[in-house]
C-alpha positions in Angstrom: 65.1 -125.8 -149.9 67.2 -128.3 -147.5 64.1 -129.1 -145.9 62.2 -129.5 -149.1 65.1 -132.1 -150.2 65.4 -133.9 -146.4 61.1 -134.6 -146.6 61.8 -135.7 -150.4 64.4 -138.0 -149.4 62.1 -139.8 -146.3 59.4 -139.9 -148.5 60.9 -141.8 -151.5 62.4 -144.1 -148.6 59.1 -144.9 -147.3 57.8 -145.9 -150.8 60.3 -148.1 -151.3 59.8 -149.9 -148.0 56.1 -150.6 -148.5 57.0 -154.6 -148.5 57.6 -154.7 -145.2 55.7 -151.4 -144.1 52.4 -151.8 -141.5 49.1 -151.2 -143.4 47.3 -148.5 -143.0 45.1 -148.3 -140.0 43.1 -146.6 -137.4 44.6 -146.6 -133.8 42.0 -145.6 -131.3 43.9 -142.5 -128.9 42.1 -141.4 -125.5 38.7 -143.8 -124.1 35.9 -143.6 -125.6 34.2 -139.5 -125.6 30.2 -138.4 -125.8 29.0 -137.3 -129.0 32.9 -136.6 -130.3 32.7 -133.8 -133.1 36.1 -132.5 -134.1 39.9 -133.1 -132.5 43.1 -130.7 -132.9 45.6 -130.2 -130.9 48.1 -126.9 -129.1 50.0 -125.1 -132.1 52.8 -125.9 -130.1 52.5 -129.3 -129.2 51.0 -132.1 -130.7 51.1 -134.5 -127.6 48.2 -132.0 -125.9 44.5 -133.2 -128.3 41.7 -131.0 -127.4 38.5 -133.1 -128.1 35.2 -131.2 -129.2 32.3 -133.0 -127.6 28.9 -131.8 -129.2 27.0 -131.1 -126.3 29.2 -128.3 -125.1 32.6 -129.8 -123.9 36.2 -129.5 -124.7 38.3 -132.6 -123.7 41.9 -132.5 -123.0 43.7 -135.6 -124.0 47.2 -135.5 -122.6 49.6 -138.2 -121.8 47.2 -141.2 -122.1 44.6 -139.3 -119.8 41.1 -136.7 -120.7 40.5 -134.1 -118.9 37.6 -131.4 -118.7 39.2 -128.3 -120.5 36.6 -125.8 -120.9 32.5 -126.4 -120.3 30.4 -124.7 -122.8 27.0 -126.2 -121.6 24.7 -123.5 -120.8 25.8 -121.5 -123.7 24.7 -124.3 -126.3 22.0 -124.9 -124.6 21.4 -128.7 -125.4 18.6 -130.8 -123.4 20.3 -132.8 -121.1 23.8 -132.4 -122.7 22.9 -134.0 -125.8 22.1 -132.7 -128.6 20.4 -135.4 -130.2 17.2 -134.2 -131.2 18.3 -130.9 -131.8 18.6 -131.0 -135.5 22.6 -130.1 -136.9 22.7 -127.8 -133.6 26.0 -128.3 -131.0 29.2 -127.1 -130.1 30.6 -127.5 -133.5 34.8 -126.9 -133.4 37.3 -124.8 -132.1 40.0 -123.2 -133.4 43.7 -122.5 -131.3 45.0 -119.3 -132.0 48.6 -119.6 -134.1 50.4 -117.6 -130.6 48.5 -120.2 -128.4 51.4 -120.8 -126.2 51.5 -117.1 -126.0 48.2 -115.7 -125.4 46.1 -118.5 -124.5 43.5 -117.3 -126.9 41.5 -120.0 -128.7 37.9 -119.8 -130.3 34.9 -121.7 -130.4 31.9 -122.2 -133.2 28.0 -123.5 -131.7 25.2 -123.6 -132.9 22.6 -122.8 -129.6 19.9 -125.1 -129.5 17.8 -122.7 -127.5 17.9 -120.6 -130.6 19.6 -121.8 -133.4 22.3 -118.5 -133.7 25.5 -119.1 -134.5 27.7 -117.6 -131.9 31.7 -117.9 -132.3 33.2 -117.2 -128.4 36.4 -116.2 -127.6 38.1 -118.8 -124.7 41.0 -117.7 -122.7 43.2 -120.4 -120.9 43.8 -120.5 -116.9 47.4 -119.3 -116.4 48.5 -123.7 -115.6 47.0 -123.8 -119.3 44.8 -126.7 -118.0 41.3 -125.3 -118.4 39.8 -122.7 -120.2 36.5 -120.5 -119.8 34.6 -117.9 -122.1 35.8 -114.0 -121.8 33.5 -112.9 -124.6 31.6 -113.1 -128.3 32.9 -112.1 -131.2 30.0 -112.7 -133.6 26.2 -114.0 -133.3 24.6 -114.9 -136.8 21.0 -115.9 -136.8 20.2 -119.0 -138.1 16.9 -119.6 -136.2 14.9 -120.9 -139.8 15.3 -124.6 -139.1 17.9 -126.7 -137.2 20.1 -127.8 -140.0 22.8 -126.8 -142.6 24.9 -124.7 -139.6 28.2 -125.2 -141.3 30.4 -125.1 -138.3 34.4 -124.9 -139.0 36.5 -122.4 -137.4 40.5 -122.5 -138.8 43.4 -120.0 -139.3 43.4 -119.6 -142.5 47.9 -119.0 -143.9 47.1 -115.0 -143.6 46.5 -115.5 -139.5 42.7 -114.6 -139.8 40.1 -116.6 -138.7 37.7 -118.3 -140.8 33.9 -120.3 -140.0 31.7 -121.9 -142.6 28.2 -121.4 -142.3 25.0 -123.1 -144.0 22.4 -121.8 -146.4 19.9 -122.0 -143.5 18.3 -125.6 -143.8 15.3 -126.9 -145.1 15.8 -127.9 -148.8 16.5 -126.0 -151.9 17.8 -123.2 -150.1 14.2 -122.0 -149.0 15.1 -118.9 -147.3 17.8 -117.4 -150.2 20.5 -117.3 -148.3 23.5 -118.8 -149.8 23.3 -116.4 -153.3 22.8 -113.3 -151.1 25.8 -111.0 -151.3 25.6 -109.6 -148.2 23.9 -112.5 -146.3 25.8 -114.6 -144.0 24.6 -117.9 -144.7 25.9 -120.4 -147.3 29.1 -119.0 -147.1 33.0 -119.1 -145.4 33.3 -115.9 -143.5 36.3 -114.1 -142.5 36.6 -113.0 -139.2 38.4 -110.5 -137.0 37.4 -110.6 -133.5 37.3 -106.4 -132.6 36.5 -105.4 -135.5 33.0 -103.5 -136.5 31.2 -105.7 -138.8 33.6 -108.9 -136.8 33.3 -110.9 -139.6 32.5 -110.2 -143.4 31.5 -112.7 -146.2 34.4 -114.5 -148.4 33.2 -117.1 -150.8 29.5 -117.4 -151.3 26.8 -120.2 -152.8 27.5 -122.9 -150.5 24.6 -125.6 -148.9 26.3 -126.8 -146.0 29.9 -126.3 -145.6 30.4 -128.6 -142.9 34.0 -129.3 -142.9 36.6 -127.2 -144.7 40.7 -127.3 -144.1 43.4 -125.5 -145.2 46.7 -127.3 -146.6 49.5 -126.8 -143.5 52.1 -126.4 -146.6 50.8 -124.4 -149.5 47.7 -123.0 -147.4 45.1 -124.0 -149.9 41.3 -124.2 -148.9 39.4 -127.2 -149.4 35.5 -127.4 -148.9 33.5 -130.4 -148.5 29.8 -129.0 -149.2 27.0 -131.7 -148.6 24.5 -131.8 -151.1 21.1 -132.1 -150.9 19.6 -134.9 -153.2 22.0 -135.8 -156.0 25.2 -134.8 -155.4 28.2 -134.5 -152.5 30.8 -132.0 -153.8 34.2 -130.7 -152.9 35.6 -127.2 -153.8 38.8 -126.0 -154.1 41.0 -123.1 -153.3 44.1 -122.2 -153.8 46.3 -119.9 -152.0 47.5 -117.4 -154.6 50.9 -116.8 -152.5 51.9 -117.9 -149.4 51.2 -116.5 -146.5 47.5 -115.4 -147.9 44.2 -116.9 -148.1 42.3 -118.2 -151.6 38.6 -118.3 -152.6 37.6 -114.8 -151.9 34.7 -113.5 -153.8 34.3 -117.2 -155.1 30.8 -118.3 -155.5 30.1 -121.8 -155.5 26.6 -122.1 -157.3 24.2 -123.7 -154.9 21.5 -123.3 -155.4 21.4 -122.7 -159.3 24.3 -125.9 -159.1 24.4 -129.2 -156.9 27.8 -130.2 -158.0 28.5 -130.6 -161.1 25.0 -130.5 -162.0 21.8 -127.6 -162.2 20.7 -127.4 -159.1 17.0 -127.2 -157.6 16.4 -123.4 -157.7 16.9 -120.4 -159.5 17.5 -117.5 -156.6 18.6 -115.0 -159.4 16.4 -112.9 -162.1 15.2 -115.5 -164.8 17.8 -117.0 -167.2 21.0 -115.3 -164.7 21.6 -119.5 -162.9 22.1 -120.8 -166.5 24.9 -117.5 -167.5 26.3 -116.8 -164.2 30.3 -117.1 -163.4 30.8 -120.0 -160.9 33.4 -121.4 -159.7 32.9 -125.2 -160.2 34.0 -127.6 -157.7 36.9 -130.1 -158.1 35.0 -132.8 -157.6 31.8 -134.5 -157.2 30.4 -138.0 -156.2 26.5 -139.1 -156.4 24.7 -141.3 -153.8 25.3 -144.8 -154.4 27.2 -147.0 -152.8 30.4 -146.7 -152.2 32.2 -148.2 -155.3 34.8 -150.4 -153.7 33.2 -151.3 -150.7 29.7 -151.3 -151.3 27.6 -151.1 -148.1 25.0 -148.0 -147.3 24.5 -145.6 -150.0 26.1 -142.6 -149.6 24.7 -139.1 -148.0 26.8 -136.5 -147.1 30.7 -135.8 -147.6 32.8 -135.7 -144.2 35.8 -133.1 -145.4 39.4 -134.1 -144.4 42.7 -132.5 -145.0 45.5 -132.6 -147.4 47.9 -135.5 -145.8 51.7 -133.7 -144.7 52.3 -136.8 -142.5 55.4 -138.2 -144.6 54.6 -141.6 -142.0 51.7 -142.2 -144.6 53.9 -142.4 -147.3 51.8 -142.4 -150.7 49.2 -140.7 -148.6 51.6 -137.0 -148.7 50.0 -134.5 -150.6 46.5 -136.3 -151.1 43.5 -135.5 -149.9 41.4 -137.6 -147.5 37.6 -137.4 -147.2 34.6 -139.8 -145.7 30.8 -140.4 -146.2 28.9 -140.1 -143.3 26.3 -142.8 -144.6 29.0 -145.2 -146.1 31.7 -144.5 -143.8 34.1 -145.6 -146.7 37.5 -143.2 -146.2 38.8 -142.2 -149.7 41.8 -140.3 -151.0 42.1 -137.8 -154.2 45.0 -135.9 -155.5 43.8 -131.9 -156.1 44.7 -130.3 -158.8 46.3 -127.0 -159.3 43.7 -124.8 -159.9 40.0 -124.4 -158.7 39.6 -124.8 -163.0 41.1 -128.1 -162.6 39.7 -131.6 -161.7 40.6 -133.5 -158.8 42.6 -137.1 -159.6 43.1 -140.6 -158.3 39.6 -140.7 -156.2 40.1 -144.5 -154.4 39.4 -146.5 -151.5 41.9 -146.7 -148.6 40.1 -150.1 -147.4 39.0 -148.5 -144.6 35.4 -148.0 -142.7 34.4 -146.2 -140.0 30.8 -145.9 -138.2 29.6 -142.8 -139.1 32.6 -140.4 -139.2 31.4 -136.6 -138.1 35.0 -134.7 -139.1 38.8 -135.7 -139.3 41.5 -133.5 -138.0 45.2 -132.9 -137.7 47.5 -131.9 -134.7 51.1 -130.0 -135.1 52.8 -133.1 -136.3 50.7 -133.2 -139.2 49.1 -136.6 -138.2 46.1 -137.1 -139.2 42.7 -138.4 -137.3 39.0 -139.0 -138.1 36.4 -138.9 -135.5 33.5 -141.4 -135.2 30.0 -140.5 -133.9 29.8 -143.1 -131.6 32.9 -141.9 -129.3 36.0 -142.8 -131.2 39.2 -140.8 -132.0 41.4 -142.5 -134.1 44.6 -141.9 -135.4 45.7 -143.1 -139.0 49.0 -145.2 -139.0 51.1 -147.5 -141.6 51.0 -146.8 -145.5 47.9 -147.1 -147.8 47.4 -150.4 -150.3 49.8 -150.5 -153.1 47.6 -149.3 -156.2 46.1 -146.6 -153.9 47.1 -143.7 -154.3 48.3 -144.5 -157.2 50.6 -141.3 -158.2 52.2 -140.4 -154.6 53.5 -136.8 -155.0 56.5 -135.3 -153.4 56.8 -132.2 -151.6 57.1 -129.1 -153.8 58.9 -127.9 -154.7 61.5 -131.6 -155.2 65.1 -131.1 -155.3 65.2 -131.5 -159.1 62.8 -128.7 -159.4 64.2 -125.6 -161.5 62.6 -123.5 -158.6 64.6 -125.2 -156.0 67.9 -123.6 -157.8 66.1 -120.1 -156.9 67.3 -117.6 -154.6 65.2 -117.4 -151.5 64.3 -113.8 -151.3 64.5 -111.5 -147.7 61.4 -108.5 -147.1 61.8 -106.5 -144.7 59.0 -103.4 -143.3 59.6 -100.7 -141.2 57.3 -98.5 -139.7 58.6 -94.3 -139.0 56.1 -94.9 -135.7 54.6 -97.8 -134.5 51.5 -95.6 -133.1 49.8 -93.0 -135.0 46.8 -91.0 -134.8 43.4 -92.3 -135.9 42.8 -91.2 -139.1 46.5 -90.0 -140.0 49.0 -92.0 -142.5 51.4 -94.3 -141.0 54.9 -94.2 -143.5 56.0 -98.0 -143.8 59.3 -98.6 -145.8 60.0 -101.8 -147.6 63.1 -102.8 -148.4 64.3 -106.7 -150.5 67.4 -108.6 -150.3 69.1 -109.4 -152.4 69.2 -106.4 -154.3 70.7 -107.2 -157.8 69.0 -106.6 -160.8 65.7 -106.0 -158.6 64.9 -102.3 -159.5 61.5 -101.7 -160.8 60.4 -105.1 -159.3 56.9 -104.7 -157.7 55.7 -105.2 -154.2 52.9 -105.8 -152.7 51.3 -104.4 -149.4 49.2 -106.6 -147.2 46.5 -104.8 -145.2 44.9 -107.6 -142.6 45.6 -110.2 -145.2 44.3 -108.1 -148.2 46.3 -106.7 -150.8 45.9 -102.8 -150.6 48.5 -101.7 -153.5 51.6 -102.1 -155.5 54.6 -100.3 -155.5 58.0 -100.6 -157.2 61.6 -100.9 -155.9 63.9 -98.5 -156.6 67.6 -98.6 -157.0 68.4 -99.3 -153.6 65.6 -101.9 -153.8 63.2 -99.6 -151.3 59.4 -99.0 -151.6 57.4 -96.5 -149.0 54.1 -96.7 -148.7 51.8 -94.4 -146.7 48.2 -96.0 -145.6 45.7 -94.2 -143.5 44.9 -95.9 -140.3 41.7 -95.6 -138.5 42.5 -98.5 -136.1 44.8 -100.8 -135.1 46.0 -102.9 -137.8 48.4 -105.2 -139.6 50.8 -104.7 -142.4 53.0 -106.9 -144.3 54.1 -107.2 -147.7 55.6 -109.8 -150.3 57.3 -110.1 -153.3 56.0 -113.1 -156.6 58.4 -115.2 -158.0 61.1 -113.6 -160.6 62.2 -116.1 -162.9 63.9 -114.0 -165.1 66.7 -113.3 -162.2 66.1 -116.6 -160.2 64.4 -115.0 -157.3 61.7 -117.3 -155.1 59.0 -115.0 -154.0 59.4 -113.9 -150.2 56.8 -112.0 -147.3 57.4 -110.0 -144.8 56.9 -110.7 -140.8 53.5 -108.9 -139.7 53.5 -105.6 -138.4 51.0 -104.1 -136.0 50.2 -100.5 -136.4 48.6 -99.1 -132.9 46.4 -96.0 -132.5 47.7 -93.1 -130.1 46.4 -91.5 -127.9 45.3 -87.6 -128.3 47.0 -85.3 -125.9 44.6 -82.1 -125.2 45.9 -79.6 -123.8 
């Protein structure tokens, strides 16, 4: 709650100073890089940029100088290194593992232009954590109809897992009925757990081309920017329904009975089912006109951003910034809390960029769009006065009846930390403070999903007793009491192992 209060404080400070403040621009960090696709940086430390170039490399920007991190050529398979040509096809993003510092691990999504599959590829680092090669897949997923709508995000999603959006297959009105199939992989945001058999399984559905999505580095919300087809570019929203775990599972999206906000240019269900079907609408929507405060090229395709946590953009904390990859016009919305809700404030920053293929954001929480053309470039200084127009603070603000809570301790403990496959492993879970907690309920966590409820009893204890049938990860939480002034509180993970059989 201290921090909540210190980030409220520098935030209402930077508002004030806007008189004097820089504008807001876009600082150009490394030279210039071929066919730049995405840009994050180490978990650990935001002074070490990792550079996606689409024709198969992985720059390392570090202390003013690039360097050749990992080479993925030969596996995407592009002509000559380029891509151009090759439809939507590429190296696509990468995704750091949260224990990067630790392990090394970090994960890559292409699209092979040999064959269009999707392959996600697990990366380990050399041990002077300067370059890094393939050790392995962890998924394939066909996609060999036509050459675009690939999706192509990989993130850590709040839960730890790993997530990639893929695309309903290309050509137009969702041809090949991928994105309302339940169990197809196509058109949606999969879940993935590299080791696992399936390694990935679907978790929202009815998307076109997910191209970008993010997740909110302080309330872990998802936000999707799907690119339409013909008349509409839409965003979709997410929430996380507690911390610590992922929202938007199950969610379908519509396409292709909806194109935002709109009916949409097929009908993949049994006659009459697009118009009486349960969708989840997005948050917002915008057509293909020019943009409205800077005119120029029409609009085609939304370029998904991220929530802003930098407080150094002052207005810009807690909105959402997105681009057109026609216009090139960078906006900013405020989201609203639910996916029922609709997103506010949509305006111009004043700002255009050639052609902008993602943004991204390193561990500060700064926050960077990438051009087509070979620029990286870092936002700085605070947006025009009337936009935003509503700046937020962080949540929850010091007045806040929720920042008067107590924070709330969960602890689990396993009897064994191994156990044999197919027996129950007893996990105790105990929450402090105790008083006037009995008969509270808590949750259990199974790799991110909830897998049942107990209640605490006196002594503020629940056991529960899942089978395992291969290694996996616990945790549990407990909501928000209001009634006794409790915030809600999670566990730290725990790994359950497999033993070994002894035969005699």
């Amino acid at each position: 709650m201290i921090r909540a209060g210190i980030l409220a404080t520098a935030l209402a400070a930077l508002l004030l100073g806007t008189g004097t403040a820089q504008a807001l621009t876009l600082q150009q960090v490394g030279p210039s890089f071929d066919q730049p696709i995405y840009v994050t940086s180490d978990p650990d430390d935001a002074g070490r940029l990792f550079v996606v170039e689409r024709g198969g490399t992985i720059r390392l920007l570090e202390n003013g100088s690039t360097s050749l991190f990992a080479d993925l050529t030969s596996e995407v398979a592009c002509p000559v290194n380029s891509c151009e040509g090759e439809g939507e096809r590429g190296l696509l993003s990468i995704a750091l593992d949260p224990d990067f510092a630790a392990n090394g691990r970090l994960y890559a999504d292409y699209a092979s232009a040999s064959d269009g599959t999707i392959h996600i590829d697990e990366l380990v680092t050399a041990p002077d954590g300067k370059t890094a090669s393939v050790v392995g897949p962890v998924a394939t997923i066909p996609h060999g109809e036509a050459k675009t709508h690939n999706g192509g995000q990989l993130q850590f999603g709040p839960d730890g897992m790993l997530y990639v959006s893929t695309g309903d297959g290309g050509g137009a009105n969702d041809q090949f009925h991928h994105a309302q199939g339940q169990k197809d992989p196509l058109g949606k945001i999969l879940r993935v757990e590299p080791g696992s058999v399936p390694p990935y399984s679907v978790w929202s559905l009815g998307l076109r081309n997910p191209y970008r999505f993010s997740f909110d580095a302080l309330s872990g919300d998802m936000v999707i920017a799907d690119v339409g087809q013909g008349l509409r570019e839409e965003i979709d929203f997410a929430p996380s329904p507690f911390p610590g775990l992922t929202g938007g599972q199950d969610a379908n999206y519509g396409w292709n009975c909806r194109e935002g906000f709109l009916a949409g240019p097929g009908d993949d269900l049994p006659p009459g089912q697009c118009a009486t079907a349960s969708f989840v609408d997005p948050v917002f929507d915008y057509d293909h006109s020019p943009d409205p405060d800077l005119a120029g090229p029409g609009r085609c395709a939304v370029t998904g951003g991220y929530v802003v946590r930098d407080p150094g953009l002052g207005a810009l904390y807690g909105h959402y910034v997105y681009a057109d990859f026609c216009a090139g016009a960078i906006r900013s919305l405020l989201l609203p809390g639910s996916p029922k809700g609709r997103a506010l404030d949509d305006c111009s920053l004043g700002l255009r960029v050639n052609n902008p293929v993602s943004f991204g954001e390193d561990a500060a929480r700064r926050l960077y769009v990438v051009e087509k053309g070979g620029r990286v470039l870092r936002f700085a200084g605070l947006p025009p006065a009337k936009c935003p127009t509503v700046p937020p603070l962080p949540s929850p603000s010091p007045n806040s009846p929720q920042a008067k809570f107590s924070p709330t301790f969960v602890g689990i403990k396993p009897q064994r930390r191994r156990v044999e496959r197919g027996k129950v492993a007893l996990l105790t879970v105990w929450v402090s403070p105790c008083a006037g907690r009995k008969g509270e309920p808590v949750t259990l966590l199974r790799n991110g999903h909830a897998n049942g409820t107990k209640y605490l009893s006196r002594a503020c204890t629940a056991r529960f007793v899942p089978r395992v049938r291969r290694g996996t990860t616990f945790a549990a939480f407990t909501r928000e009491d209001r009634a006794d002034g409790y915030l809600a509180g999670k566990s730290r993970k725990l790994t359950i192992r497999l033993a070994h059989r002894h035969h005699r």
